[in-house]
C-alpha positions in Angstrom: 168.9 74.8 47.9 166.2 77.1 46.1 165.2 76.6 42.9 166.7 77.8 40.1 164.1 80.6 38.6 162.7 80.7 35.4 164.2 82.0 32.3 163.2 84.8 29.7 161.9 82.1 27.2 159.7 80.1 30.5 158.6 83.2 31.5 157.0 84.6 28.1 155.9 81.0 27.2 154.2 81.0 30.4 152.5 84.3 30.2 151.3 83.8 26.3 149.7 80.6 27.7 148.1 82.6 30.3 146.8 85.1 27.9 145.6 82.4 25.9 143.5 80.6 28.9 142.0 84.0 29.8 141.1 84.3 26.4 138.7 80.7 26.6 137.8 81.4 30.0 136.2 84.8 28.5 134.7 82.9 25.9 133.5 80.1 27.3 131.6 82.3 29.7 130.0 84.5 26.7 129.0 81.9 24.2 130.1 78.1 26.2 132.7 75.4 25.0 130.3 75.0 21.8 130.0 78.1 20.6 133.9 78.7 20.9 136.3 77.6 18.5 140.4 77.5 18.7 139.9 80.5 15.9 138.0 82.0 18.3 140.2 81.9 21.1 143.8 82.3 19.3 142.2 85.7 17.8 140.6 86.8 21.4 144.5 86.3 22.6 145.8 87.8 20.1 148.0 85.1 18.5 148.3 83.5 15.5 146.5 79.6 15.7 149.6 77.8 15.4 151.2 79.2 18.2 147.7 78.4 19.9 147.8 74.5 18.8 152.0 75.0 20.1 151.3 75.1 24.0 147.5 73.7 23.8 145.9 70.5 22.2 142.3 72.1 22.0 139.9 74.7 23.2 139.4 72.9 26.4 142.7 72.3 27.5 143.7 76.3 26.9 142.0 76.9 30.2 144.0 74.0 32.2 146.4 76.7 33.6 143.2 78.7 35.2 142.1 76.1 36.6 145.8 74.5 38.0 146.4 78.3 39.3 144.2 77.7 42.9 146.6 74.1 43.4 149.7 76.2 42.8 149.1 78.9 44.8 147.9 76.3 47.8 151.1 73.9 47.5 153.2 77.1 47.8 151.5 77.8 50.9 151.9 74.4 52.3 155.6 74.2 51.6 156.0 77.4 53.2 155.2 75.6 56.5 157.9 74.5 58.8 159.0 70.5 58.7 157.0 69.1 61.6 154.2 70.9 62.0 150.9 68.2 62.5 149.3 67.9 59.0 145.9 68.1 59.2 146.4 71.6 60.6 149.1 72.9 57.6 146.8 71.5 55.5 143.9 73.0 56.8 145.9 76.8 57.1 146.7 76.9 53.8 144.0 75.7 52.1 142.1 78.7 53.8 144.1 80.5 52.8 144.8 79.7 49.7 140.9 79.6 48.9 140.2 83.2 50.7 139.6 86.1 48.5 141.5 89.0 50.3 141.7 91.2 47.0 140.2 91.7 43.7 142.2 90.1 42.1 141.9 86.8 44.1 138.2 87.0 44.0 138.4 87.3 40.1 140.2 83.7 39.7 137.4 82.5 41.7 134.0 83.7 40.0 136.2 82.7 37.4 136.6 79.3 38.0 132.8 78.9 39.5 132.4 80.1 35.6 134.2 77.2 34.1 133.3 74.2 36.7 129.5 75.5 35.4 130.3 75.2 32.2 132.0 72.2 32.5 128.6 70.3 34.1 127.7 69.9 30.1 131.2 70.1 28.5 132.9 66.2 28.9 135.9 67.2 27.6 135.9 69.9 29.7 135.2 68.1 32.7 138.6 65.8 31.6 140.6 68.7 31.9 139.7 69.7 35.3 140.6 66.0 36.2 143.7 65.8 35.1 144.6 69.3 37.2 143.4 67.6 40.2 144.8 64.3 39.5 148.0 66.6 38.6 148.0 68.8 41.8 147.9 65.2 44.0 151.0 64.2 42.4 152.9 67.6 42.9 151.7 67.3 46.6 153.7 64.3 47.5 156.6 65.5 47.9 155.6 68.7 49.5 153.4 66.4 52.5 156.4 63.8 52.6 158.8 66.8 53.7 156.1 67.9 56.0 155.4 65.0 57.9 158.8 64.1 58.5 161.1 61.1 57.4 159.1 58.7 60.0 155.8 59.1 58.1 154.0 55.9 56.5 154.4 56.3 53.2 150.4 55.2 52.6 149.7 57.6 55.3 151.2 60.4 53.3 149.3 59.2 49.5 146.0 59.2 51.8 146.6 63.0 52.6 147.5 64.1 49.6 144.1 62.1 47.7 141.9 63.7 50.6 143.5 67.3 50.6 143.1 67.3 46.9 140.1 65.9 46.3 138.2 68.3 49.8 139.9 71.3 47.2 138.2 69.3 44.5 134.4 68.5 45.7 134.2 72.3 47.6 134.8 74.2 44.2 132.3 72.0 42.7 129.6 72.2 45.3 130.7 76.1 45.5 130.4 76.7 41.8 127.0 75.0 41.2 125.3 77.6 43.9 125.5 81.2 44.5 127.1 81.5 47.6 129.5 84.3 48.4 133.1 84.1 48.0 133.7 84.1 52.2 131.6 82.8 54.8 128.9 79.8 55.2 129.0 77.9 51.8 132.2 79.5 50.3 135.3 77.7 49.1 137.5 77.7 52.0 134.4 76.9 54.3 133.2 73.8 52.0 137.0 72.8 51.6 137.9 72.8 55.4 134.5 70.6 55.8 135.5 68.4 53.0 139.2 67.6 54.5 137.9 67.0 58.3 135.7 64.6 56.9 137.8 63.1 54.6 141.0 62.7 57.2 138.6 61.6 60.1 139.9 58.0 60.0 143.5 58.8 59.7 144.9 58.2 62.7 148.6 58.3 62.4 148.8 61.4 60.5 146.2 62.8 62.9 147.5 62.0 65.9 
């Protein structure tokens, strides 16, 4: 059964959050986390501040749907994959292709998340957001891995995937973001990320196998 899709009211609360995490993300990169305020932002969105404090709890967290947009993109990918394909290798397909940068428009969210993960290196609160997508994005990957691998699948097997996929998606951007490689090729995103997961699901034999 597909899901049932979003109405009116999801979709325009969904796009005035989106305008509003643009708005930090553009001010965060002009003048850093400190030298933004909410004011700042809600006025840079063009909304009034209590509709700002409404969908966000403070400057930081107005970029949380930036940052979650790469681990949506990549789950959709992965469900996209036929039940019984070998994980590892779904895994590995989408996150390439989820972290490739085939258009402007993909290579925009990109620089702009090397932008935030930089500013994040001296922001802690910051830095808690970025957590919580990631910790986030492993949770939403369960079920999407469980229907993957197949009703005979270990459940621990699954959990391990999901904690390495996430976290490879995790420690590339970081490692990405604090250098200036390109956006394709040796030292990119989908490079560092693929790295990242074959090392990380070396040991994991049944899901491997």
């Amino acid at each position: 059964m597909s899901a049932k899709p979003p109405s009116l009211t999801e979709r325009r609360k969904a796009a005035t959050q989106l305008d509003i995490a643009r708005a930090a993300a553009e001010l965060f990169t002009e003048r850093g986390p400190d030298g933004t305020t909410a004011e700042d932002v809600a006025e840079r969105a063009g909304v009034a501040l209590r509709t700002f404090y409404r969908y966000f709890r403070n400057k930081q967290d107005a970029v949380g749907p930036l940052l979650a947009a790469g681990g949506d993109r990549w789950r959709g990918l992965l469900a996209a994959i036929e039940p019984g394909a070998a994980v590892p290798e779904a895994l590995e397909r989408a996150m390439r292709e989820a972290l490739a940068a085939p258009d402007a428009h993909a290579a925009d969210g990109l620089r702009q998340t090397r932008a935030l993960l930089r500013a994040a290196a001296c922001d802690p609160a910051l830095r808690a957001v970025w957590y919580r997508v990631n910790q986030e994005s492993e949770e939403q990957v369960l079920p999407v891995l469980t229907r993957l691998a197949g009703p005979d699948a270990e459940e621990l097997g699954i959990r391990l995937a999901a904690a390495a996929a996430t976290d490879a998606v995790r420690v590339a951007l970081e490692v990405w973001a604090a250098t200036d490689a390109g956006l394709t090729g040796p030292g990119s995103p989908a490079e560092l990320a693929v790295r990242c997961l074959r090392e990380l699901m070396a040991g994991m034999r049944p899901l491997t196998e």
